[in-house]
N, C-alpha and C positions, 0 to 999 in steps of 0.2 A: 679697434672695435668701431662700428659700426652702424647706425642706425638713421632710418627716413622718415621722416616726418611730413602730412600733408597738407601745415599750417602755412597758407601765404606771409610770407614776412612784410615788414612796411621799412620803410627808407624814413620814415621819421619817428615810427612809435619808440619811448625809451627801451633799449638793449633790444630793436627791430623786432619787438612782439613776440617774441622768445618768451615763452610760457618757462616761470618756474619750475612746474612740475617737471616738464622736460629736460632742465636744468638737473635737476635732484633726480631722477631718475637716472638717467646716463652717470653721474656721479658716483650712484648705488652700484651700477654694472660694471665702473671702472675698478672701484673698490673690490668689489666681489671678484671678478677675474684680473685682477692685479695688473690692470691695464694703464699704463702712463698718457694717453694719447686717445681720446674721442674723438670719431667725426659724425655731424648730426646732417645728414640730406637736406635740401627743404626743399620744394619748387623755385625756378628760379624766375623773378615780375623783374619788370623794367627796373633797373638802376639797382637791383642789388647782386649784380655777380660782381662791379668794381671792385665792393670794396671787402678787402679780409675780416672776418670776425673770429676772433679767438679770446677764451675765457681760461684763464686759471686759477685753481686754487692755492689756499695759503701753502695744502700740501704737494705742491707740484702736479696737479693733474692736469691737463692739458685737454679743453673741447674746441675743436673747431668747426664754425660753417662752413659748410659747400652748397652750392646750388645747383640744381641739375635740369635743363629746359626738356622734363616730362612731355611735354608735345610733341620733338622732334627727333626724340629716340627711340 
């Protein structure tokens, strides 16, 4: 599953300004379609395609960020 969001992240805010709600949401659709594996879009700003960001829960669900440079594709 799959979803983009058009929230600039930060390279220093705590969990890089990843909005809860966004959190709990994707959560809600993985439950719902019985999906193990999220990935959440974001725009990508200087310094954060380095690094991986991945959240799980207690019950195995699995979100990841990806970045994607919206200006050049």
């Amino acid at each position: 599953m799959v979803d983009t969001k058009g929230l600039l992240l930060s390279t220093t805010d705590r969990n890089h300004g990843i909005l809860q709600f966004d959190m709990d949401q994707m959560y809600a659709y993985g439950k719902k379609y019985d999906a193990e594996k999220i990935l959440l879009l974001y725009p990508l700003v200087q310094g954060s395609g380095d690094e991986k960001i991945v959240f799980e829960s207690y019950d195995g669900m699995t979100v990841e960020i990806a970045f994607v440079d919206w200006l050049t594709t």
